[in-house]
C-alpha positions as a Markdown table, in Angstrom:
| # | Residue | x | y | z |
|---|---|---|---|---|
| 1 | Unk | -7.7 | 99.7 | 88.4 |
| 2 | Unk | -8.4 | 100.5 | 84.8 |
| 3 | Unk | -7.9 | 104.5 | 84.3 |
| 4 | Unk | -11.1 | 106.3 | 82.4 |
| 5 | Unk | -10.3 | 106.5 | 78.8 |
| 6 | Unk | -10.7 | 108.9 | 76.5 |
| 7 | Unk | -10.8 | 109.6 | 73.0 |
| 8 | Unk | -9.3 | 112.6 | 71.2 |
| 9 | Unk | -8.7 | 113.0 | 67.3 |
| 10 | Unk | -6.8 | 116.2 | 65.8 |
| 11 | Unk | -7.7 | 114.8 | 62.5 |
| 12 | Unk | -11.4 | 115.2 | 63.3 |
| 13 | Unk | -11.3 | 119.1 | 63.7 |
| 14 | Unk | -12.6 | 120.0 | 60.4 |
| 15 | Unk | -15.2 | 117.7 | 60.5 |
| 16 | Unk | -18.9 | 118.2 | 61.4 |
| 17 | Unk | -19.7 | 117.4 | 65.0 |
| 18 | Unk | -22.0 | 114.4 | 64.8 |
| 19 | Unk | -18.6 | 112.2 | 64.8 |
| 20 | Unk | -18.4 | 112.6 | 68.2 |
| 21 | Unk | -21.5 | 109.9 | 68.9 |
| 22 | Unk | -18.7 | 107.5 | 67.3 |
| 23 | Unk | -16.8 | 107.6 | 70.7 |
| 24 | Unk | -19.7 | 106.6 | 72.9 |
| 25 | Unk | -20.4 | 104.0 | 70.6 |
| 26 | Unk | -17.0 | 102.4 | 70.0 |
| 27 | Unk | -17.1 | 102.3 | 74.3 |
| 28 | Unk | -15.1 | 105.2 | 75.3 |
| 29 | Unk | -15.6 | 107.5 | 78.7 |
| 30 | Unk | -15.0 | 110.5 | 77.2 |
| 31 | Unk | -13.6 | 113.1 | 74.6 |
| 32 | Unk | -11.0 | 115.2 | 74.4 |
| 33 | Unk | -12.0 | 117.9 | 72.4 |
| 34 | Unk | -8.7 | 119.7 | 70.2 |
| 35 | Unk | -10.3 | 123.2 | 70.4 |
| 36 | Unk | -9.7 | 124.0 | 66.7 |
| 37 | Unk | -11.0 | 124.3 | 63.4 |
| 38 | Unk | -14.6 | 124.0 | 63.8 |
| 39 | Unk | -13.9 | 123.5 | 67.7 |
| 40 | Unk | -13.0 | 126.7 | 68.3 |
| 41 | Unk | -14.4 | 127.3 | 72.2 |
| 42 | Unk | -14.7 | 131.2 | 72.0 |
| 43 | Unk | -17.1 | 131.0 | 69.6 |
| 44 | Unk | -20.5 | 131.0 | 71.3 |
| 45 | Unk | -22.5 | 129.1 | 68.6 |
| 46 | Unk | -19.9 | 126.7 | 69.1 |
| 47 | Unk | -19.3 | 125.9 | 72.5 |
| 48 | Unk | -23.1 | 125.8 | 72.7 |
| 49 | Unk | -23.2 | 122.9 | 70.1 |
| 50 | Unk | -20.5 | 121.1 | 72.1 |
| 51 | Unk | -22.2 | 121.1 | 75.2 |
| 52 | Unk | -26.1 | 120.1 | 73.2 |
| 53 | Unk | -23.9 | 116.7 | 72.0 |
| 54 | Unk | -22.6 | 116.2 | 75.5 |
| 55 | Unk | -24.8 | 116.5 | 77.2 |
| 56 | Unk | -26.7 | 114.1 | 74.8 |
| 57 | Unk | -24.4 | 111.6 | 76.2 |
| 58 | Unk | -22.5 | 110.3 | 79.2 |
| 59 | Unk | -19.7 | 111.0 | 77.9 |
| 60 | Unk | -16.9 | 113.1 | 80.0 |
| 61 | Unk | -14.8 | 115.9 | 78.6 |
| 62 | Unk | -11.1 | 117.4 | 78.6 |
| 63 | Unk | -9.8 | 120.3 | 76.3 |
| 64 | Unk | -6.5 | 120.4 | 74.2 |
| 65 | Unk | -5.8 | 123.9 | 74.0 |
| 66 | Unk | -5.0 | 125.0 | 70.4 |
| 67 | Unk | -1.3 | 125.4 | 69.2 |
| 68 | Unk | -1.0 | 126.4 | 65.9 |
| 69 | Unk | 1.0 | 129.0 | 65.1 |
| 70 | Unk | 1.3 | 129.7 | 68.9 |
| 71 | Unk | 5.0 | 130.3 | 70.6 |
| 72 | Unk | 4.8 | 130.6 | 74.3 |
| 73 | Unk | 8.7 | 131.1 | 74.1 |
| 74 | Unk | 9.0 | 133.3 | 71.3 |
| 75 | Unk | 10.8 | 136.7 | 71.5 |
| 76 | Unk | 8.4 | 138.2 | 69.2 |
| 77 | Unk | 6.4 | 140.2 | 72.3 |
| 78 | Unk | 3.2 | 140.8 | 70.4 |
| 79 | Unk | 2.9 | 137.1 | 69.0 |
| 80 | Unk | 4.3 | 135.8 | 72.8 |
| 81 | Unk | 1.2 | 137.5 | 73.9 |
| 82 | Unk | -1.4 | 136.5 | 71.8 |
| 83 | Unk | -0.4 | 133.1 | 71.9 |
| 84 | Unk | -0.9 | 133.5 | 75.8 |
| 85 | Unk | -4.2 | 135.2 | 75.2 |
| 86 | Unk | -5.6 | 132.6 | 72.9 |
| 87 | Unk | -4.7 | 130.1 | 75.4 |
| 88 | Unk | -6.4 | 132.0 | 78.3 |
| 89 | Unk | -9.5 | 132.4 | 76.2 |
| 90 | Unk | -9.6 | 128.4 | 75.6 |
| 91 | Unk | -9.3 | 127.9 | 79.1 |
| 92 | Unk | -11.8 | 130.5 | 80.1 |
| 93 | Unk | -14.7 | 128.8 | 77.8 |
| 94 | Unk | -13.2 | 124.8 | 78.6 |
| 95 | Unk | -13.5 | 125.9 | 82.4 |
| 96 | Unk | -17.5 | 125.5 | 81.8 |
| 97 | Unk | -16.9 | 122.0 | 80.6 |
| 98 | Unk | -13.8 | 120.4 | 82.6 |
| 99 | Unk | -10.9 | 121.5 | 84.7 |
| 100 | Unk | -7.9 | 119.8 | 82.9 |
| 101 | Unk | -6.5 | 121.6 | 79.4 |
| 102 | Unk | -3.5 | 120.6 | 78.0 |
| 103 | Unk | -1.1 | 123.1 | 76.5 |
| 104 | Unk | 1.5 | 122.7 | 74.2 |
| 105 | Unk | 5.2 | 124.5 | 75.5 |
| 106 | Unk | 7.0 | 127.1 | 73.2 |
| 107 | Unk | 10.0 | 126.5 | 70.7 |
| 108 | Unk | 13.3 | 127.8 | 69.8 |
| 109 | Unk | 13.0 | 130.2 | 66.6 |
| 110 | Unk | 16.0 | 130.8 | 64.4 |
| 111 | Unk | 16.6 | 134.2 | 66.6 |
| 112 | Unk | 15.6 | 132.3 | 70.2 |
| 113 | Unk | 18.7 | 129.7 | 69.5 |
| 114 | Unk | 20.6 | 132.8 | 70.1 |
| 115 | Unk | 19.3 | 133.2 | 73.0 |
| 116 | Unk | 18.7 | 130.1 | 75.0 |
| 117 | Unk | 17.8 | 131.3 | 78.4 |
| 118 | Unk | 15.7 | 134.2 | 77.4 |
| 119 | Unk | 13.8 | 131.5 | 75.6 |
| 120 | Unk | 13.2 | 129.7 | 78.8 |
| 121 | Unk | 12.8 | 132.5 | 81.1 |
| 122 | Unk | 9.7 | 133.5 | 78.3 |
| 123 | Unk | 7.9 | 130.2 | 78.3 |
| 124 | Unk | 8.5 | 130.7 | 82.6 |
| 125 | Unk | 6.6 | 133.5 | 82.8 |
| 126 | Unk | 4.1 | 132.8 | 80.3 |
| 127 | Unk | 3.0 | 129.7 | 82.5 |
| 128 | Unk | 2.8 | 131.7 | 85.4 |
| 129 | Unk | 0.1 | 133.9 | 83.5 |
| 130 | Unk | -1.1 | 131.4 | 82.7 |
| 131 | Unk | -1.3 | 129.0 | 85.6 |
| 132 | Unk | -2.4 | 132.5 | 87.5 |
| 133 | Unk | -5.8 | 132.5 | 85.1 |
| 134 | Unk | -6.1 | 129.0 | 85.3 |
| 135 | Unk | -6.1 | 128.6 | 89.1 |
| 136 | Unk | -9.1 | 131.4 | 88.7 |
| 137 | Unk | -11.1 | 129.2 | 86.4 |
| 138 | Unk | -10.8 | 126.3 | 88.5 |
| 139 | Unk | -8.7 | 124.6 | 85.6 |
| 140 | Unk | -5.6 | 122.9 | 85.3 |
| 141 | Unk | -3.6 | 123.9 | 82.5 |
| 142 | Unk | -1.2 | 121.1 | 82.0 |
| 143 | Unk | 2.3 | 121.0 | 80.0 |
| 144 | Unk | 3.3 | 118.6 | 77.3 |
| 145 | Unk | 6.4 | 116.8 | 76.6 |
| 146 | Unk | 7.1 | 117.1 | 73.0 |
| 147 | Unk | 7.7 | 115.3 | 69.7 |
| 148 | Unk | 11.9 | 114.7 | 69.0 |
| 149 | Unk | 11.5 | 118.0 | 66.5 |
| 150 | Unk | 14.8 | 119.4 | 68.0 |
| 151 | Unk | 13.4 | 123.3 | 68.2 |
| 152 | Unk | 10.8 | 122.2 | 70.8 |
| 153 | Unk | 11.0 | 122.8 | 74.5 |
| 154 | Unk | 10.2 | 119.8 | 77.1 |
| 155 | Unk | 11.2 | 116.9 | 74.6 |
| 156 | Unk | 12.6 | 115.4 | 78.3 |
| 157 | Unk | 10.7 | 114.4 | 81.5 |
| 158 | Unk | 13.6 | 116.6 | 83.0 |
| 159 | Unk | 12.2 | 119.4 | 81.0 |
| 160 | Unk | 9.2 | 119.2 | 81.5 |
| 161 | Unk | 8.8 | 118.7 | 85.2 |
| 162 | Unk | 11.6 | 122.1 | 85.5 |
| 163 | Unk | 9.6 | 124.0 | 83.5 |
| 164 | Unk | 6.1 | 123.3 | 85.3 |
| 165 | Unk | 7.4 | 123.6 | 89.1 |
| 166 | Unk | 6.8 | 125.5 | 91.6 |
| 167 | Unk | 4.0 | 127.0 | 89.2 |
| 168 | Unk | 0.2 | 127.4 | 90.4 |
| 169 | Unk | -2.3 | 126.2 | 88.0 |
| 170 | Unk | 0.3 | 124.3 | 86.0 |
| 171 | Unk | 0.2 | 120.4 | 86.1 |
| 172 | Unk | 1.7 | 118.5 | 83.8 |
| 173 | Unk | 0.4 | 115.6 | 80.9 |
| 174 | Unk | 3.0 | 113.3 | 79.5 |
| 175 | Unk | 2.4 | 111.7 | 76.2 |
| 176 | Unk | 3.8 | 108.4 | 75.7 |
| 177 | Unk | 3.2 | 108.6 | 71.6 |
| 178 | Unk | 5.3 | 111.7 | 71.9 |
| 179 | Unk | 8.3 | 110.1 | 74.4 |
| 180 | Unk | 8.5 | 106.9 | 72.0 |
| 181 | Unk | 10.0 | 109.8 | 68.9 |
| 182 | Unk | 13.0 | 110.1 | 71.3 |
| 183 | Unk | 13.7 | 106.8 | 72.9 |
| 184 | Unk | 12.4 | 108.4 | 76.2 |
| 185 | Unk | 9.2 | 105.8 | 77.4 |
| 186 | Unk | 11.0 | 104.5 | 80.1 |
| 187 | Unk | 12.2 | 107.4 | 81.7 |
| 188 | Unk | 8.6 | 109.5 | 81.7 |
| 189 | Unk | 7.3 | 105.9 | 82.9 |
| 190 | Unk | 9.6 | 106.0 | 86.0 |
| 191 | Unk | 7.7 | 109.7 | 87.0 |
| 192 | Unk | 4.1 | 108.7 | 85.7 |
| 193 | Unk | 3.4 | 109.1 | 89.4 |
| 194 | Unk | 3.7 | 113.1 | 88.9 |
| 195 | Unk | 1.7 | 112.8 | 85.4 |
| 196 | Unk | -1.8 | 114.7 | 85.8 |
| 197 | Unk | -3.2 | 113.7 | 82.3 |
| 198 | Unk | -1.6 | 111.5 | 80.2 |
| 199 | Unk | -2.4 | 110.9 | 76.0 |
| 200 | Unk | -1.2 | 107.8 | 74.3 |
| 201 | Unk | -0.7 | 106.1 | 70.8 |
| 202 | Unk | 2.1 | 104.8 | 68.8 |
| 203 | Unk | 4.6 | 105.2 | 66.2 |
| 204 | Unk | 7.7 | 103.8 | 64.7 |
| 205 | Unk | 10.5 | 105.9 | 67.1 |
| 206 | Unk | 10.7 | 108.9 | 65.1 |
| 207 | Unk | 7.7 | 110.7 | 63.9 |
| 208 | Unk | 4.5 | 111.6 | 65.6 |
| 209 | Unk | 2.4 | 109.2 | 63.5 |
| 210 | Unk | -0.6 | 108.8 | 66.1 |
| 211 | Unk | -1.2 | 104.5 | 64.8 |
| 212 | Unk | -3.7 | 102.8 | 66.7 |
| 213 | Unk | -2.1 | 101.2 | 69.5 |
| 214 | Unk | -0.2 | 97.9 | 68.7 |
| 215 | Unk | 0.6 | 99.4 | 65.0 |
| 216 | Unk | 4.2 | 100.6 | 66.5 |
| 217 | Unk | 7.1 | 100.0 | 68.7 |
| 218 | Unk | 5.8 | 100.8 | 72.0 |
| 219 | Unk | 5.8 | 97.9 | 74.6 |
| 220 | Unk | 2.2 | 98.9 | 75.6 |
| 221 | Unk | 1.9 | 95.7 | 77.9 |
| 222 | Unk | 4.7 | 97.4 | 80.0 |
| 223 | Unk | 3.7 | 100.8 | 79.7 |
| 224 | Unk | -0.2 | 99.9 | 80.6 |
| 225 | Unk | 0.6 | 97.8 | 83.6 |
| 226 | Unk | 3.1 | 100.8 | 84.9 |
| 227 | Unk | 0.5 | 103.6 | 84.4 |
| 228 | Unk | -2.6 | 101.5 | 86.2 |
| 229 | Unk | -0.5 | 100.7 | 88.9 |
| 230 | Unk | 0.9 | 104.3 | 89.5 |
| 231 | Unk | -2.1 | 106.9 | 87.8 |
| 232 | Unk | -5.5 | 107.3 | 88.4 |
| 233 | Unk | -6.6 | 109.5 | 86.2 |
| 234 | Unk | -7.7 | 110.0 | 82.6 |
| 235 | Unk | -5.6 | 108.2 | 79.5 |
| 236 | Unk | -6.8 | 109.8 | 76.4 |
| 237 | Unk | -6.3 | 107.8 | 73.8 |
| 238 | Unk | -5.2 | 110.2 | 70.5 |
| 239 | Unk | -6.3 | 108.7 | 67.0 |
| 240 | Unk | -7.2 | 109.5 | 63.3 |
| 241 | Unk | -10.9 | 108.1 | 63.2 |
| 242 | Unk | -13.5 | 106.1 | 65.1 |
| 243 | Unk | -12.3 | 103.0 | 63.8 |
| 244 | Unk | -8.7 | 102.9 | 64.6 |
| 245 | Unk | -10.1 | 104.1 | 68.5 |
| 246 | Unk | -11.9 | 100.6 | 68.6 |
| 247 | Unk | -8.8 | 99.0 | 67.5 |
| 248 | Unk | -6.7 | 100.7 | 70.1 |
| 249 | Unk | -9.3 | 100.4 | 73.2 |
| 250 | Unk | -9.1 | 96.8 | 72.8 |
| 251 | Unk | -5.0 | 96.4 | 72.9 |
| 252 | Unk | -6.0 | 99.0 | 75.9 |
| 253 | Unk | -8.3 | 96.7 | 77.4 |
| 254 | Unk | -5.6 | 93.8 | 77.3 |
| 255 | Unk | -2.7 | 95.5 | 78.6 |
| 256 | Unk | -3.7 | 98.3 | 81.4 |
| 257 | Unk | -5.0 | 95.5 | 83.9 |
């Protein structure tokens, strides 16, 4: 079966809201909303607009949790805790729209490459606060594999999966646009099985250029026919506007059959 696709656009964030009728229109199933910039959930005047354009549409909804200046693995204590408390908040206010948020992990700082497993016992335990308030809201907060930047944590489906398990409220989302920047499609492929969200788009190999898909290197005929046959949940589809999603829903709608 075809999974439900979904569009999401980090480049829209600034933007006034009315852009949002664009997915409908270009024939997507939903939005992912990046809750930043004018998005920003905890904001009551905001969250209330969200809701008056969904629910002036059929369109479904999941949140990307913002990530800006956030370190879940820093060993700065006051900034390790905000960036948990910003990310609780988001969840708290996306729990009255969806249950699936994606979170972005921590990353090594010049003074956490000093101290690697401190690092990973931090971003540890900030999950399990965080899975903890999750599993309250009824959301699923799930982990993302990162870009080949070398300071980030769960560049590797390895990684990732060790970082999220055995934790309640923590699924995981693996991004194939972010795999492709270090050569690791096939192997996140081979577990998309254990994938409970997944975000796509393309690029060259080595930066996180979000093309439309079909504009990079990414064998999307094997990539879509792996993920229908083994995932049956939501592909969000990450772009830069309205008109590159149409152009990537249709290379979609040819290879995830």
């Amino acid at each position: 079966m075809i999974p439900r696709l979904y569009f999401s656009s980090s480049a829209k964030v600034w933007d006034d809201i009315q852009w949002v009728y664009g997915i409908e229109e270009a024939g997507y199933d939903g939005w992912e909303i990046v809750a930043d910039g004018n998005y920003r959930l905890e904001k009551p005047e905001v969250l209330e607009k969200i809701k008056e354009i969904i629910a002036s549409t059929r369109l479904g909804v999941t949140v990307h949790a913002p990530y800006g200046d956030l370190n879940l693995a820093t060993l700065n204590d006051p900034i390790w805790r905000e960036s948990i408390r910003q990310i609780e908040i988001c969840i708290a206010c996306a729990s009255e729209l969806t249950d699936r948020v994606t979170i972005h992990p921590g990353y090594l700082s010049p003074a956490g490459k000093l101290l690697p497993q401190k690092v990973w016992e931090l971003q540890k335990e900030a999950l399990r606060q965080i899975g903890r308030y999750a599993t309250e809201h009824s959301v699923l907060a799930c982990l993302e594999n990162m870009i080949s930047q070398k300071e980030f944590l769960c560049r590797d489906c390895g990684e990732l999966m060790g970082m999220a398990e055995g934790i309640e409220g923590i699924g995981l989302t693996f991004d194939f646009g972010h795999a492709n920047t270090v050569g690791k499609v096939p192997e996140f492929l081979d577990k998309v099985g254990y994938a409970d969200h997944i975000h796509i788009h393309d690029n060259h190999g080595v930066l996180d250029e979000h093309l439309p898909l079909g504009a990079g290197t990414i064998d999307w005929k094997t990539v879509g026919k792996t993920i229908a046959a083994r995932y049956s949940g939501v592909v969000v589809i990450e772009g830069r506007s309205v008109e590159e999603a149409k152009k990537s829903r249709a290379v979609f709608l040819e290879c995830f059959l």
